[in-house]
Structure formats: structure tokens, C-alpha cells
N, C-alpha and C positions, 0 to 999 in steps of 0.2 A: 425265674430263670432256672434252667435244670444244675442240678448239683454239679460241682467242678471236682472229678475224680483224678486224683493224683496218677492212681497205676492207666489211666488214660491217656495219660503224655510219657510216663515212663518208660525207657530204650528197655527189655529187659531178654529180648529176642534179635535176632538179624532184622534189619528195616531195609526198605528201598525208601525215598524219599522221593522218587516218582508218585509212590501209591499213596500218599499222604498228604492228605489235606490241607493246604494252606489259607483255610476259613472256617472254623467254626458257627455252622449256621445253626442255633437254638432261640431264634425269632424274639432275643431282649433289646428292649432299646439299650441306646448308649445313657440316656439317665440312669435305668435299672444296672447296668455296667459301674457307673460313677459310684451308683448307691452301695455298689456290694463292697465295691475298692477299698471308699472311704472306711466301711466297718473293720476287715481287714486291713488296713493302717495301721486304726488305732489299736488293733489287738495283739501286732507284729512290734508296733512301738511300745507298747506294756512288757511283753515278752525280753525285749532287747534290756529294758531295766529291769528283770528278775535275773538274767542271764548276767548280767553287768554285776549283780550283787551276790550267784553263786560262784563266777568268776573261776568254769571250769571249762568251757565252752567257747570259742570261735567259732564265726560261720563265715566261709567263702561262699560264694556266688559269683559265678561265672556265665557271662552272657557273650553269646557268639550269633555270627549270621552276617548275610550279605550289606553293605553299605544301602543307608534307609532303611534298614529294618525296624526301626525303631527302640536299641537300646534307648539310646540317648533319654529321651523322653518316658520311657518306661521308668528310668533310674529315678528323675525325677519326680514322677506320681507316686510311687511303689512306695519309696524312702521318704516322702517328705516331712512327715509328722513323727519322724526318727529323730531324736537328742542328738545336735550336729555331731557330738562326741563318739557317738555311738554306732556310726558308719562313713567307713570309710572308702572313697571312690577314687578307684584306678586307672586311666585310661592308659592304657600301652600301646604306644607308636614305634616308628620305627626305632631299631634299637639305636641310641648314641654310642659314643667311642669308649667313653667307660665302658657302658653296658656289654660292650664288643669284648673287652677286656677279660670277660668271664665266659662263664658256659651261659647256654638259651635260659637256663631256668635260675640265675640267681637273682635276676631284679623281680623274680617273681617270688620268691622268697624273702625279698627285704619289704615286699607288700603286703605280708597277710598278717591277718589280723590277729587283735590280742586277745585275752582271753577276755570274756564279755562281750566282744563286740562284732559287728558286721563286717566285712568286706567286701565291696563288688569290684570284680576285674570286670572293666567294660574292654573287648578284646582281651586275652587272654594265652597263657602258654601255649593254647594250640595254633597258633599263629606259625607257629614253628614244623608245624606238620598240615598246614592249611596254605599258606602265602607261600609259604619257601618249597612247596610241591610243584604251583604252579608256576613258580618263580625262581627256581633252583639256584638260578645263578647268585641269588644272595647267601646262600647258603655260604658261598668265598671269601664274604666279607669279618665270618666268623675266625678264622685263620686257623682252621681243624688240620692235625697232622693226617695225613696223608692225602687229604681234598686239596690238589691244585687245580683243579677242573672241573667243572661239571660233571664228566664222565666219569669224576672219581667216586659219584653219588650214585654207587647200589644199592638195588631193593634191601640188601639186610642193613644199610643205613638209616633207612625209614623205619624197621623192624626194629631195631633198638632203639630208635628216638617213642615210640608207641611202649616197650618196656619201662623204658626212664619212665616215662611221665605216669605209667599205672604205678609204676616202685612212688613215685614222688607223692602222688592223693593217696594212695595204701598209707605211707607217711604221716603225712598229714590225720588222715583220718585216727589213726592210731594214736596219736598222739592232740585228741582232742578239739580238732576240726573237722565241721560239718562242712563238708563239699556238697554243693551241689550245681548244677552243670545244666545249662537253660539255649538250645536252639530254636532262635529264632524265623521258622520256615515259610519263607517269603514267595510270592510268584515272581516271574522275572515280567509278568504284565503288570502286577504292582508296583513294582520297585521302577518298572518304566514311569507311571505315572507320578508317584512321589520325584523323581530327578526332572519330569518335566514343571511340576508343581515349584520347583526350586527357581525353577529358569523365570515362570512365568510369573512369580510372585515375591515383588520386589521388596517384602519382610522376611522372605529365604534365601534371596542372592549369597546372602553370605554362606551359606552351608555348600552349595554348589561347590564341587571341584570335578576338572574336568578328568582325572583321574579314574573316580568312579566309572566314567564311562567306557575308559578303556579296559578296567577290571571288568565290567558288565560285557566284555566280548569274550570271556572266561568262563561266563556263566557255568558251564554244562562240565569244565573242570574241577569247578569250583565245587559244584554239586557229588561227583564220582568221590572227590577228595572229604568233604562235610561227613557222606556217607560212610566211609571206609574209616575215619577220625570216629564217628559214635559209634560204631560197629565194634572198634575193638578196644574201647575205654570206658566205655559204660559198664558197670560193678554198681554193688552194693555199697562200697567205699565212699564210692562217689560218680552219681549214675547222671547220665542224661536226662532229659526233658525236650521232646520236642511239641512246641510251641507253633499252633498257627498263628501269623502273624501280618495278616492283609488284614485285621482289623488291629487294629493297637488297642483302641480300649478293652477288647475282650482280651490282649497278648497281655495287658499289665495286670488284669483280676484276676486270669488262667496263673501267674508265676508267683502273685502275692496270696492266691489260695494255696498254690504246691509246697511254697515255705512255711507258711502256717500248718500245714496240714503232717508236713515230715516234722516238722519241730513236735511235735504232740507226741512225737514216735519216743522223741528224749524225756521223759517222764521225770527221771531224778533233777532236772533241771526248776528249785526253786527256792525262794528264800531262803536264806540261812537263818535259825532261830538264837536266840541268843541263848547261852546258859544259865544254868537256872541259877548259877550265885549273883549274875549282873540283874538278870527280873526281879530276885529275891531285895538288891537293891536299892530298887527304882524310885521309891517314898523318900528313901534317903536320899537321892540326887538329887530331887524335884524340892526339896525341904532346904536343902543345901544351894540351889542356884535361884529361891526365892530371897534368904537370905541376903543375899548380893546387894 
């Protein structure tokens, strides 16, 4: 399988997301797919217990994209030979009344991670400059001073919600969280088949909501808006990736190489060694707990 380059999915210029590939075709089967994932696992799950035991480091992981894209199932392969303790999974729906009680970004801040350990927001803050674009009229339900209407949502309300949230990973990042930020860029002929795949196969029924389909008449807003979202929040801080994702098995080995491959970038990330008066020690505690 040809090598999986990180600055190959990395936002680091203007994108259209017209021009961009929603398949990477390099002719591996899906065993050779399985085969690489699984190495990557376990090298991602060793990592999270050296990270766990310098215990200076957070990592967020942020997965976005159309319904059926295949977080779901990505979380599940990517993470699973992860220490349950050692990552922790988000899904954020619509916000509740609590949640309503604050600004867009504090339940997203009661969700990240500690030091040592993972976090995936499956959906994510951008929900907020993604759904409520397309959908403004939720935007009312926040009870923002001066929005009694729709109408009262101008362009430079958009514009400062895009400053918060670069101020908010600038944050983060500074203060010892790796961001990193994963679109997953789906065909709207894919994602057809995957919801007809739900209808027609009576171990998917449940995932089915008719929902999606009405979002899926959105498509091409959805798209303007995804676009214009990485365009102007992808940084260094905490950059985008986008992700072909009409094949899943290559969309989980592409995202669990990207993380492996930035983490390597954090070099001081490892063991702590103990001091040389506890080493010095050692004869004596092992002399003293044979004792016992």
C-alpha cells in the first residue's frame, strides 16, 4: 500500500471541496487496509500510556461530516485496543436546556480531555457554524441579546462565531492540547447508498432516521458552509484534515496514520525516569518487600 502522507490531507491553503476526492484509489485490498489499522492501534494505544505517564498532553480529535459518513464506526476501529480509561467519547446532539443556559462552547469545554488522555468529539463545536447556518432559526433558541429573529443574524455574527472558536483551539492548544480536526468528505452518491443500505437491511433499521433525509435536501448547503468552516479555522494550532471517505476502511487507516504520524511531531512526549536517589534504592525495597 503506498505510504499515507499526512501534509496529503492537511487544509494548509484555500480548498474547494468540489475538487477533491471523495475516494482514494491506491489498489489495496481491505485486508491490507485491516492489516495496517491494526499495527497502528497498537502503536497509538502504547503511545496513549507513555502520554498517560508524562501526563502533560491532551489530545482532542474532532470528526465532522455528513450523516453516514462513517464516524461512528471509525471511532470504534481506530480506538479499540485504547485502555477504556484512556479515551474518552463525545457525541453532541442537540443542545438541552441546561446546555441552552450557557454560551455554544461550554459543554464543549466540560468535555475535553485530561491530561494523558484522548478525547473524540464525534460532532463537534462546529455544529454551531455548520447546522445553525443552514438552520438559523435555532440559533433563537440560544436567547442571545439582541437576536429576536432571524434577521437579527448578520454576516459579522458568523464572523465572530469563526474568531471565538480559532481564540477557543489557540486556547486549547497553548495550554497543552493537541487538536486535531478530521473531515470526513463523502459523495452525496455514497451516502445515498449507505441510507438506502439502512432501509434495506433489517440489522440497520435502527440507525435509519428520516431526518437525514431531509438534511440530505441540504446537501450543496451543507457543502458551501463545511467549505467556508475549514477555510477559515484550519492553523497550525489545530488544522484540518480532510478525509476521503466512500471507502471507510481506507477513511479509519488515513485518520489513525494522521494521528500517529502528528504525535511523533511531540518528541518530549515520554517516560518519566525516576531519580537517581529512588534507582539508587531499588535493592533496598526489593530486600525489604521479600522480607514481608
Amino acid at each position: 500500500m503506498k505510504s499515507i502522507n499526512p501534509d496529503d490531507f492537511k487544509v494548509v491553503n484555500s480548498i474547494r471541496l468540489s475538487e477533491i476526492s471523495t475516494n482514494l484509489h491506491i489498489g489495496s485490498s481491505d485486508e491490507d487496509k485491516e492489516e495496517k489499522l491494526d499495527k497502528v492501534q497498537l502503536k497509538l494505544s502504547a503511545l496513549q500510556d507513555v502520554m498517560y505517564a508524562h501526563n502533560k498532553y491532551g489530545v482532542l480529535i474532532c470528526l465532522q461530516g455528513m450523516d453516514t459518513s462513517g464516524k461512528d464506526s471509525l471511532i470504534r476501529e481506530v480506538f479499540k485496543e485504547f485502555n477504556p480509561r484512556g479515551v474518552v467519547v463525545h457525541s453532541f446532539k442537540t443542545p438541552n436546556s441546561t446546555e441552552l443556559e450557557h454560551d455554544y462552547l461550554w459543554r464543549h469545554y466540560l468535555a475535553l480531555p485530561e491530561k494523558g488522555k484522548f478525547a473524540v468529539f464525534n460532532r463537534t463545536h462546529y455544529e454551531n457554524v455548520l447546522v445553525t447556518r443552514v438552520h438559523p432559526e435555532y440559533i433563537l433558541n440560544e436567547n442571545l441579546p439582541g437576536i429576536l429573529s432571524v434577521d437579527d443574524i448578520k454576516p459579522e455574527f458568523w464572523e465572530n462565531r469563526f474568531e471565538q472558536i480559532n481564540n477557543f483551539e489557540t486556547h486549547l492548544a497553548q495550554n497543552g492540547t493537541i487538536v486535531l480536526k478530521f473531515y470526513f468528505h463523502m459523495s452525496k452518491e455514497e451516502q445515498r447508498k449507505r441510507l438506502l443500505r439502512r432501509l434495506e437491511e433489517v440489522e440497520h433499521h435502527w440507525k435509519f432516521s428520516a431526518g437525514d433525509l431531509k438534511e440530505r435536501e441540504h446537501w450543496e448547503e451543507y457543502m458551501k458552509h463545511y467549505e467556508e468552516a475549514i477555510n477559515r479555522t484550519s492553523n497550525e494550532n489545530a488544522p484540518w484534515y480532510i478525509v476521503p471517505a466512500d471507502d471507510k476502511e481506507m477513511a479509519r487507516y488515513i485518520v489513525a496514520k494522521i494521528i500517529w504520524e502528528e504525535m511523533q511531531k511531540h518528541t518530549d512526549i515520554v517516560e518519566p525516569q525516576l531519580d537517581e536517589k529512588s534507582k539508587a534504592n531499588f535493592e533496598i525495597y526489593k530486600e525489604q518487600l521479600k522480607k514481608e
